[in-house]
N, C-alpha and C positions, 0 to 999 in steps of 0.2 A: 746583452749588447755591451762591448767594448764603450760605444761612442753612446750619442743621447738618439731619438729619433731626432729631433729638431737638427741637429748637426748634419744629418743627410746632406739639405742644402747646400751643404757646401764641399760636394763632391763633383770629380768630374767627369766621372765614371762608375754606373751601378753594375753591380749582374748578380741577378737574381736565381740562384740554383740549388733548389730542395725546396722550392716555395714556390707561392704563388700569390703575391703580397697585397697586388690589386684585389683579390677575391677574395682573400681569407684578413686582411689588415686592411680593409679599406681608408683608416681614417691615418696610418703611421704612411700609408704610402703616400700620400698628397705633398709628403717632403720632399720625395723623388720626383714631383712633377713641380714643387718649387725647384730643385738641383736645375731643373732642365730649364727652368725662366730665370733663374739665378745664375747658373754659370756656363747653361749653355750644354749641360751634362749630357751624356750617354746612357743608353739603357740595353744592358744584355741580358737574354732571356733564354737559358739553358733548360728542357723539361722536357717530358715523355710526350707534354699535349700541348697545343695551340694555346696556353690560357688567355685571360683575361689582362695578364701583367702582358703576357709577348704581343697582344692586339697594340701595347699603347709602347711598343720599344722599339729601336733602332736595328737592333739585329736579332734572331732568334736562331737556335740550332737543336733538333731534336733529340734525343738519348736515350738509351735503352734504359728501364728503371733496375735500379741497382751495380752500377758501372761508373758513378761516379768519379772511384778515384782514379779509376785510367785516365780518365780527362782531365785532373787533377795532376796528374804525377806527369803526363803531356805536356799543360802548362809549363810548369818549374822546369823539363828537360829545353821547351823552347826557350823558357827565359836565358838560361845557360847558357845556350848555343849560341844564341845572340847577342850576347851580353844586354840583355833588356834586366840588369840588377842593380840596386842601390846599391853601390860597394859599400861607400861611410856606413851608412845604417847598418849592411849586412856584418862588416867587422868590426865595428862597434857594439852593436846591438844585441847581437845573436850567437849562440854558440861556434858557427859556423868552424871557428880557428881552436876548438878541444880536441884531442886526440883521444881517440876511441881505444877498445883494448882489441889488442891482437886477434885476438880468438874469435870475436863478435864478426858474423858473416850472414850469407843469406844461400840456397840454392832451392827454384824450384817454389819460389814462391814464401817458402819457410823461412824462418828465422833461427839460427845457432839453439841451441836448447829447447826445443821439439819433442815433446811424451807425447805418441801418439795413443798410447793406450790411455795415458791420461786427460787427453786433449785440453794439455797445457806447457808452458814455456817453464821452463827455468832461465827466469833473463838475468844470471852472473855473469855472463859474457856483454851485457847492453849497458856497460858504462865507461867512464871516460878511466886514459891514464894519468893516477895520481901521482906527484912526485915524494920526494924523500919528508916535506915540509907540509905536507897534507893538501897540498892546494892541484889544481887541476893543470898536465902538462899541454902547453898552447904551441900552435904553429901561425904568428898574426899575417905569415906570407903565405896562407892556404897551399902553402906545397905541399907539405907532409903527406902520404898516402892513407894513412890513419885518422888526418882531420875528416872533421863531420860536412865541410864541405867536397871532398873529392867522395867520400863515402855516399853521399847525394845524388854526386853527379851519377857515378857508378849506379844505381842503386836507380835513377830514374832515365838510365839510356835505354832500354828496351821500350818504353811509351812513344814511339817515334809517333807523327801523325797518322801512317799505315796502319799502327798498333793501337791506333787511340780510334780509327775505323775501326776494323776487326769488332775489337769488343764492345766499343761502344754503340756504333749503328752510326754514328754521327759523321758527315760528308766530309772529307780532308778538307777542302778550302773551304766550308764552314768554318770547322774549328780552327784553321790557317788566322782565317781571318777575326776570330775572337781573340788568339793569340796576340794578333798584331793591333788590337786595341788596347788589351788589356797592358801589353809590352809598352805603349808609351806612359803608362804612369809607375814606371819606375823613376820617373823624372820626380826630381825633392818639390817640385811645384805644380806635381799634378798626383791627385788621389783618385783611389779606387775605393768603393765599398760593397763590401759580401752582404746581402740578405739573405736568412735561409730560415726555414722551419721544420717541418716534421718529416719533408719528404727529404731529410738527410739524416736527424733523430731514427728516424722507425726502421732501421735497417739491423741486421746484425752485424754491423762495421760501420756504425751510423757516426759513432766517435772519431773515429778515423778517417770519414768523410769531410766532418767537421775540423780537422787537423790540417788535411790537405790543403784549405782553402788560408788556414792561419799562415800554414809555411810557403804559400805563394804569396799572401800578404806580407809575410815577413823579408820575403828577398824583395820585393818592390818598394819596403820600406812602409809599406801604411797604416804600421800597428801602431795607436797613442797620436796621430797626426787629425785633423780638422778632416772631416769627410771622408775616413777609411776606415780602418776596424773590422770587425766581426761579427756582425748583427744578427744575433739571434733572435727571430719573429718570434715571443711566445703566443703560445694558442687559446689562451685564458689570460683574463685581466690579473691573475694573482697566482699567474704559474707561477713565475720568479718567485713571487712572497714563500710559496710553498718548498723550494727547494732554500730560501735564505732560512728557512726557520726552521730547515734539518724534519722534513718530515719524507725522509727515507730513512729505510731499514737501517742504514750504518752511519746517518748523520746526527749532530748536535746543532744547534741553531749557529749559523756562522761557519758553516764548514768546518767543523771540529769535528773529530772524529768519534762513536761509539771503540769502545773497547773491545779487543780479541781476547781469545780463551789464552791465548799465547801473550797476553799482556796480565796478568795477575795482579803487579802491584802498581802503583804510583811512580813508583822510579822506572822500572822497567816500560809504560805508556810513553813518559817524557823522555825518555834516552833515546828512544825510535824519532824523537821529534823535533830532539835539537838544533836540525838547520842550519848545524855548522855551513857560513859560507866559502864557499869553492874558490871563490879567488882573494887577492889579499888589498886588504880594504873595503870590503862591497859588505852591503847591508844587507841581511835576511832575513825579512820583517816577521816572518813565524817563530825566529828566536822570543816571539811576546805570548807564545803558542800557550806558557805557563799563567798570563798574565789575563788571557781570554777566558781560558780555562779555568784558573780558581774562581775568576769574578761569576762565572756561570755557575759552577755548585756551591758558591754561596747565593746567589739569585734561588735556586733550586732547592737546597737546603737550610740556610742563614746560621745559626750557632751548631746546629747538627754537626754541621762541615767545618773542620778545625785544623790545622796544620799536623796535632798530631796524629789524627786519625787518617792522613793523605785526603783533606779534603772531602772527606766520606765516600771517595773513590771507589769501595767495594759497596757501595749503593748501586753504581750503573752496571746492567746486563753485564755480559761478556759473551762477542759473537762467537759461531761456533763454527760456522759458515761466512764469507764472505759481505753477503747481504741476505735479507729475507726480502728482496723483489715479489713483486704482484706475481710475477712467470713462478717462483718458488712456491709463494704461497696456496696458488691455487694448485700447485700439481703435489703439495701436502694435504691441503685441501680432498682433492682426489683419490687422495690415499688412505684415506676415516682416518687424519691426523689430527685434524682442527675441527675443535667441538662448538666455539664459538664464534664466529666473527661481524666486527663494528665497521660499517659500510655508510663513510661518512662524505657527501658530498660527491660519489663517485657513484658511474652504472658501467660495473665491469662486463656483465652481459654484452653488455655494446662494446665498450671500449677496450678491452682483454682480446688477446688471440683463440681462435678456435672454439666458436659460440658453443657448441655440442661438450665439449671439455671443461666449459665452463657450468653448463648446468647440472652436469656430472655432478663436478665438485662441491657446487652449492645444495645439492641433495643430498649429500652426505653430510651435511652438519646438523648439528641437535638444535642449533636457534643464529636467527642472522636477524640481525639488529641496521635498519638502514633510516641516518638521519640524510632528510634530504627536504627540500620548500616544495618540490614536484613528484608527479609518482614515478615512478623508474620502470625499465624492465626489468632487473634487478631484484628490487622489491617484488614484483609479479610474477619471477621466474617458476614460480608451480603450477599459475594457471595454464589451461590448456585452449592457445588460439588458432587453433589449426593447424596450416600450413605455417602458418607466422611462430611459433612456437606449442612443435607436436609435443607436449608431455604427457606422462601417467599421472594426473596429478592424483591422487590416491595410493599411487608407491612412495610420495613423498612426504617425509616426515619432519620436514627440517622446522621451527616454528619462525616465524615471519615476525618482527614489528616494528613498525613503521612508526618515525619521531618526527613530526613535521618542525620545521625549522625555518627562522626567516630564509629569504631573500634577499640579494645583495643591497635593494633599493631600499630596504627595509629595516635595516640596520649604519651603525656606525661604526666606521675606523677606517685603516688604510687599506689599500691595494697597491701593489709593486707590481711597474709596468714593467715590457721587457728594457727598457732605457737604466732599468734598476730604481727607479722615481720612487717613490711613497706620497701616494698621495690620498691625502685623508678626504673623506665624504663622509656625508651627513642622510641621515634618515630620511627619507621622501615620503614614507608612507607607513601607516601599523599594520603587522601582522593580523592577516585572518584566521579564524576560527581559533583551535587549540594551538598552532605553531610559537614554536620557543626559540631563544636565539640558542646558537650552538656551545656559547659559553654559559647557560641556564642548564642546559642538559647536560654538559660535561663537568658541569659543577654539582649536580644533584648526583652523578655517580660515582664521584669520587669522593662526595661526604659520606653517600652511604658505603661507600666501600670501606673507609677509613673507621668509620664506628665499626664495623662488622669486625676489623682488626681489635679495634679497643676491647671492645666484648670477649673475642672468640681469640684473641693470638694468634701463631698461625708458625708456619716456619721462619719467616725472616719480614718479621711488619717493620721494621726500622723505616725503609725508606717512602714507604705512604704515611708514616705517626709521624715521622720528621718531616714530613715536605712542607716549604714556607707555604700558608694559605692566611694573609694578611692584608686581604681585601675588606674593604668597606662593608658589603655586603657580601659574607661568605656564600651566601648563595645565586649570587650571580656581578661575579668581576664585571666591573664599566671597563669601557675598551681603553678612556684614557687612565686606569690603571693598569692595564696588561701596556699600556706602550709605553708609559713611564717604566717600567720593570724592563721592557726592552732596552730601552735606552742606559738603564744601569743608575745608580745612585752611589755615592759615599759612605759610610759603614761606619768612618771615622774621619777625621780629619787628613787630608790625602795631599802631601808637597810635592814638590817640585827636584825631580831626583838630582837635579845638580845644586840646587841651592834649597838646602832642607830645611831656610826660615820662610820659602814662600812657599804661603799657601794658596791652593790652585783650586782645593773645593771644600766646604766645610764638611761637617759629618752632617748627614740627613739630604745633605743637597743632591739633585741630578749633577752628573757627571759631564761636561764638556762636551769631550768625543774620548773613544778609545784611550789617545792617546794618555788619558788619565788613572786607568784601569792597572790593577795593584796586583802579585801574584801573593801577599802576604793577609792576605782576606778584610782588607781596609774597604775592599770595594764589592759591587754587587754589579753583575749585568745578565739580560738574561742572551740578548746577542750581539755580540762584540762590533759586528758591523753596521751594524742599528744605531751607535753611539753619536747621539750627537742630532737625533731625529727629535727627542723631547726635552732637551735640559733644558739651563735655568730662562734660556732665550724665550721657554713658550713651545706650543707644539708645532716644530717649525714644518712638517709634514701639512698642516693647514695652513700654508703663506701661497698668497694667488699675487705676487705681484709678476707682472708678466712685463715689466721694461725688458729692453734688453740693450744696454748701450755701446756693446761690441758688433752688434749687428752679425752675430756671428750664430743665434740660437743656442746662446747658455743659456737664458732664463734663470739666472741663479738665485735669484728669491720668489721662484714657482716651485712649490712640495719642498721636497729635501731631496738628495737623490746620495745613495751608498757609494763608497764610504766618505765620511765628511763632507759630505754638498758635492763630489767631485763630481764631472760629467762626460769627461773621457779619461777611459782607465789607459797607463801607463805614459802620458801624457808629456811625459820626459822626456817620452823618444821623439816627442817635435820638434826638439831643438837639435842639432848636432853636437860634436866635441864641444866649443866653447859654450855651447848652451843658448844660440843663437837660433831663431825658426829657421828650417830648413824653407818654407813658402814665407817669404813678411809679407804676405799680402794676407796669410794668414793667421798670423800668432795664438797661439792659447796662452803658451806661458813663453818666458827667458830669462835673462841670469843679467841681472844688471851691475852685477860687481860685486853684489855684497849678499842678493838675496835672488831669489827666484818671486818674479811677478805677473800678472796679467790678467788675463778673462777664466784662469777656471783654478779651481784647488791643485796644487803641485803633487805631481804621483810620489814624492820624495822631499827628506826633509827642506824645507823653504831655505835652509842656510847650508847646505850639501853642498860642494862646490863642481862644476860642470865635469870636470874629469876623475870624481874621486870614485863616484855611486851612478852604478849603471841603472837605466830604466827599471827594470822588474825586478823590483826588490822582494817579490814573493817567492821568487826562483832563487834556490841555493848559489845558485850561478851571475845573477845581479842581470842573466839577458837571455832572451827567448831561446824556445829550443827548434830549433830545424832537426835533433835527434832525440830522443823524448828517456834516454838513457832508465828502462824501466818501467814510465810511469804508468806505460799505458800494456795492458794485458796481450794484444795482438800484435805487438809490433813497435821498434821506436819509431821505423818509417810507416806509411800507409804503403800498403800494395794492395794490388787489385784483386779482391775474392769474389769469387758470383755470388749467389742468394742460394741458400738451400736447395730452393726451387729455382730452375734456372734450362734453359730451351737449348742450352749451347755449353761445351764442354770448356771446364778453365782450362785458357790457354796456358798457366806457368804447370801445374798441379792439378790434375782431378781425381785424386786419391782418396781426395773428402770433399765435401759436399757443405760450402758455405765457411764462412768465419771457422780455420781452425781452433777454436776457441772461445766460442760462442754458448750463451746460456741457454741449454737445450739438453732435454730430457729422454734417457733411452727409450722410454713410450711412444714417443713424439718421434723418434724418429722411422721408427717404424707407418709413421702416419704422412711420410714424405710425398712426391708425387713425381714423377717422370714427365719427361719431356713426349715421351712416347702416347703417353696417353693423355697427359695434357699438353698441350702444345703451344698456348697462348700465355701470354703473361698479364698480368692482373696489378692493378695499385691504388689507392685508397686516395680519396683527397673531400674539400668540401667545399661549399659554394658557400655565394654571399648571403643567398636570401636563408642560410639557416645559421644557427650556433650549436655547432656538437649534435647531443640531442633536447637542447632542454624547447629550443624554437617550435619546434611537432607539437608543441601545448598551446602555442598562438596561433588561433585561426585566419591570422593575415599573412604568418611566414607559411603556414599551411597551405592558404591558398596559392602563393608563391612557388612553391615549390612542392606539389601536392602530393608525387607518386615517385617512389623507386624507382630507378630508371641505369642503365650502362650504357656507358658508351663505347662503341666501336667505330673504326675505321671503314667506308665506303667499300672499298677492298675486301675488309673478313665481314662485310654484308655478303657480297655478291659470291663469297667464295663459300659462306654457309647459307646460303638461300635467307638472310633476311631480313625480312621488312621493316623499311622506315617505318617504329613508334609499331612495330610487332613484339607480341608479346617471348621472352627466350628464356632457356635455361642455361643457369653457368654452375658451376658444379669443378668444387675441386676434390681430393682427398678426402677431405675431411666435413664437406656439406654440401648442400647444393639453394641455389635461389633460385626465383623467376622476378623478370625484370620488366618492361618496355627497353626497347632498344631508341637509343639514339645513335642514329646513322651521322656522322658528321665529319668532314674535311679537317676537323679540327686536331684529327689522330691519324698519322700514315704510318704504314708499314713499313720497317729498316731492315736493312741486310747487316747480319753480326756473322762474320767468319763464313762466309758464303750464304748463310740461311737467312729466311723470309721470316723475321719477328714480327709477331702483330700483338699490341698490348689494346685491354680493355681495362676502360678507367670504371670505377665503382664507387661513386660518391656513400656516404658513411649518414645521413642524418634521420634514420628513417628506422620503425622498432612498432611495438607493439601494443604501445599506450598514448596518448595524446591525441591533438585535433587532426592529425594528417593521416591522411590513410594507412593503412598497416604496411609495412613493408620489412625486408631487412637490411641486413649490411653488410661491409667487406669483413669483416670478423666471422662468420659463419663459413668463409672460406679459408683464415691465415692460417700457418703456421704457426703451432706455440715454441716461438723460439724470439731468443731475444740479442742484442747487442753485447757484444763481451766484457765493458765495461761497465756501461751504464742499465742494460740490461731491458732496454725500451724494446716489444718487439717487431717482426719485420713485417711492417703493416704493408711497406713501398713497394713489394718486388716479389710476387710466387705467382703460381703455377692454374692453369684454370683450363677448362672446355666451355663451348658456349656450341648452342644449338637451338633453332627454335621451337617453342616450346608447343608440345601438343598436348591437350587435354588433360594440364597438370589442375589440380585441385586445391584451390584457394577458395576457403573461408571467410 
């Protein structure tokens, strides 16, 4: 999330699209129903079904699942046409006024540099034109035909509302009229805010979904403002933790990157990372990218790591591949690649694409090791439960063992909300039976792994013999010693770089914030954006004081919240040129003369002066991108791709079939599905009465919510003979389930491009072990295919038949 949850309130306008907030966030959303006692706000409810959010909203409009960015790219052409845009903010703020290069163009849905054999871009042509003095060439009267604003225009006139019918399914004066809400908070005194979650994530163009909604945000001006932003719902209390502390294939803690095969040394890492800025004066806050970096391999190694040796830089992997995603791994997995694997806190069974693929793969390993507090299906995947999971269990060889581990109530330390919060909790209860915490068991395998080096040698033990392990108790780290390591310490005595007789931290001491952080190995952290969560204050992640004297929902001495206590990211852009709030009724921060002041940390230095340093100083460019020059694999604009699986032909291109550029495997695709034979469209989502699947172990949310069950539309009842709360089969490519039917109003059928779309919803919390009856899930039907960035896959949007079910056999 851009903004905090608490800051909702003071919006004036929600809309809810890839989510379902009431259902799935019950307790982030009650901010929305303050927005609506506090200012009076708005609530729009864009989504395939009736939910729970659109019961309690002002306007609702339905959408085919996976057509998001037509409706997206519709937006922004009506903003235009109407002038419904913050000019100040838009040329001020945002690249709008860079000149693009010549060459860079689009037909057909594609983009300039298109391998179709490779199905990938070469994006030389997706960048701006540089001048003779290395800085970026500007047009600030958006005339030029080459700025990234006529490029825009261009680029999003075909979305007219006819066209955002067509493929979306959604009624023109619906969407007319969502336009024409959304178009009054382009006003500097009136805000908008996006909430979205999975059902924009799980797509293969789930990134670009997520973009569409920033670059509509950004022409209306509501990025860094009091009640706008970009609200990302996480789906777990410590998603966010999990991606802050780089636990994916190509991350380091703090969005640092792992190393390429194509990066060998030290110099050549940092020369790709430089961050030269693009225009003249502006700040590029990753030019500290050196500073983040050393402080982390010395956290990770300490004397090991030394200036002459780059840090001990050829200690880290080097990818060989882009990333090793869960979609990668299991379809190496698949292939008798991986002999072993550590299945920690996760039941990919369920939550992976294409259930059958998945226990493929897991029967081909020589041993699966699953730490988890519950039992999984996962863990179980060899027994054989019938219909619920038909296996050989006797062809399978894989060895199983199971590491009980607490439970969240069960332990101590922090969780990172999706607000980006840290907020520390305390133990409620001890573990039963033999269960360990996960840092007990991940500390017993890495001692004995580390003597087995000492002993036995090996090809390259340097970086297990040198890892710092300088815990109290080497056999099981206290959490307030892994956050103090987060937070980073001193090394040595650490000044102040413009006046090198003050001193700012002693040696041994916790570290401030970041801004302390040394690239000359003075300092230690383990993640740069962490800094400033434990120093010498105390651990400021346990502070409950809940004043709030701006009445505005900082809560600034409640947790800590990344980075530096800030609680709206870019926060800069609330002021205009002089630095003044564009709303004073709302202020976060302004520029009093000499400093920048107010209610929240300043997105930029506190002594910057209003027209030197533009908002997004993480951007080479100092300000958002409306053209993403690059960054993003599919596209620097969003355009509209169907799903794989998909009942209606792309209207730009149907040459290919989903995300030209999409992480999908030539097996998989052979496992596709047609419209011909599946006809219905399918999409994943979850209710309130459960969580994921760990709920199916409580026999209250059990009883709640006891049985399997889809839901269909009144319509593809009456048009496949079947009965309300009758038992059916749905069956796509790749698997087939039985369900009860829910017959309900809550889902109707659209017409996309003349045809009769009917989607069935398939709620996800149901499997093969726990208190709730057995059942399955939408994974037994997806797709293993994932997003072309992020590589999440497309849980929202394929292909299915449904029929009721006769004398199927359940166990």
């Amino acid at each position: 999330m851009t903004n905090s949850w608490t800051d909702i309130k003071n919006t004036d306008l929600v809309i809810v699209m890839g989510g379902n907030a009431a259902e799935a966030h019950p307790c982030g959303f009650k901010w929305v129903t303050e927005a609506k006692h506090h200012r009076g706000a708005k609530l729009i409810v864009v989504d395939p079904r009736f939910t729970r959010t659109a019961s309690v909203s002002d306007y609702y409009a339905p959408i085919r699942p996976g057509t998001d960015i037509a409706f997206l790219m519709g937006l922004i052409r009506y903003m235009i046409e109407n002038d419904r845009v913050q000019w100040e903010y838009v040329k001020a703020f945002t690249n709008a006024s860079f000149l693009v290069k010549e060459e860079f163009g689009w037909s057909d849905g594609l983009f300039t540099g298109y391998d179709e054999e490779k199905r990938d871009y070469d994006k030389s042509s997706w960048d701006y034109q540089i001048g003779p003095d290395g800085y970026m060439l500007t047009d600030p009267t958006l005339q030029h035909p080459r700025c990234v604003w006529n490029l825009l225009k261009a680029h999003v006139d075909v979305y007219t509302p006819e066209m955002v019918e067509r493929i979306t399914g959604t009624p023109q004066d619906r969407f007319l009229k969502i336009a024409e809400m959304i178009g009054e908070c382009s006003s500097p005194t009136k805000t908008m805010t996006s909430m979205y979650a999975l059902g924009w994530t799980q797509h293969s163009k789930g990134a670009q979904n997520i973009r569409g909604m920033a670059m509509l945000q950004l022409i209306l001006g509501n990025i860094g403002v009091p009640g706008g932003g970009m609200n990302a719902l996480r789906g777990h209390s410590n998603i966010q933790g999990l991606t802050d502390l780089g636990l994916m294939s190509n991350l380091i803690p703090g969005y640092l990157n792992i190393p390429t095969e194509k990066e060998p040394d030290w110099a050549t890492y940092m020369k790709s990372r430089a961050f030269k800025p693009l225009l003249p004066g502006q700040t590029s806050y990753w030019q500290n990218y050196p500073k983040f970096m050393v402080s982390f391999m010395k956290s990770m190694w300490g004397e090991a790591a030394q200036k002459d040796n780059d840090w001990a830089y050829h200690y880290l992997p080097k990818l060989d591949v882009p990333a090793y995603d869960m979609l990668r791994m299991f379809e190496l997995m698949d292939q008798g690649r991986v002999n072993l694997y550590f299945c920690q806190g996760f039941n990919p069974l369920l939550a992976l694409a294409n259930r059958n693929k998945n226990t493929s793969a897991l029967s081909k390993l020589k041993m699966l090791v699953v730490m988890d507090p519950l039992e999984t299906e996962t863990a179980r995947f060899w027994e054989n439960h019938g219909a619920y999971n038909d296996v050989d269990t006797a062809s399978i060889q894989t060895e199983v063992i199971q590491l009980p581990t607490s439970c969240f109530a069960e332990d101590e330390g922090a969780l990172v909300n999706s607000g980006r919060w840290l907020q520390w909790h305390w133990k409620a209860s001890d573990m039963p039976g033999q269960a360990k915490y996960d840092t007990w068991i991940m500390a017993q395998i890495f001692l004995r792994v580390r003597e087995l080096y000492r002993k036995e040698g090996g090809a390259f033990p340097d970086p297990i013999l040198n890892l710092t392990w300088d815990y109290a108790d080497e056999h099981e780290p206290s959490p307030d010693e892994l956050a103090r390591e987060m937070n980073g310490r001193a090394l040595a005595d650490v000044y102040d770089l413009a006046d090198k007789t003050k001193l700012l931290t002693a040696a041994g001491r916790q570290v401030k914030s970041f801004a302390e952080l040394r690239d000359d190995g003075t300092t230690a952290s383990g993640c740069w954006i962490y800094s400033g969560s434990y120093n010498e204050d105390g651990n400021n992640m346990a502070r409950r004081d809940n004043s709030d004297p701006s009445g505005m929902g900082v809560y600034s001495n409640w947790t800590w919240s990344w980075p530096l206590n800030r609680r709206t990211l870019y926060n800069r852009a609330s002021a205009d040129l002089q630095g003044q709030p564009w709303d004073p009724s709302r202020p976060i921060i302004a520029w009093n003369g000499e400093r920048w002041e107010g209610n929240d940390i300043p997105d930029i230095s506190p002594t910057a002066k209003p027209g030197e340093v533009m908002p997004f100083i993480m951007n080479q460019e100092g300000v958002s991108r409306l053209f993403s020059r690059g960054m993003m694999r599919d596209g620097p604009f969003p355009t509209h791709m169907e799903p794989f699986e998909s009942p209606v032909q792309n209207v730009f291109n149907d040459r290919m079939r989903g995300n030209p550029v999409a992480r999908v495997f030539a097996s998989d695709v052979e496992k596709m599905g047609t419209s011909d034979e599946f006809p219905f469209v399918a999409t994943s989502y979850r209710l309130t009465e459960h969580f994921h699947y760990w709920t199916k172990h409580n026999k209250v949310n059990a009883t709640l919510q006891p049985e399997f069950f889809v839901e269909i539309s009144e319509q593809l009842a009456a048009e496949k003979g079947i009965e309300r709360g009758g038992r059916v089969r749905v069956w796509s490519k790749r698997g087939e389930v039985w369900a009860k039917a829910l017959v309900t109003k809550r889902i109707k059928p659209m017409i996309c491009d003349g045809k009769t779309v009917h989607v069935v919803g398939i709620p996800l919390h149901w499997g093969f072990v726990g208190a709730a009856k057995k059942g399955w899930g939408p994974n037994s039907l997806t797709p293993f295919v994932g997003d072309a960035n992020i590589e999440t896959p497309e849980f929202k949007a394929f292909l299915v038949n449904i029929e009721p079910a006769v004398g199927e056999a359940v166990s």
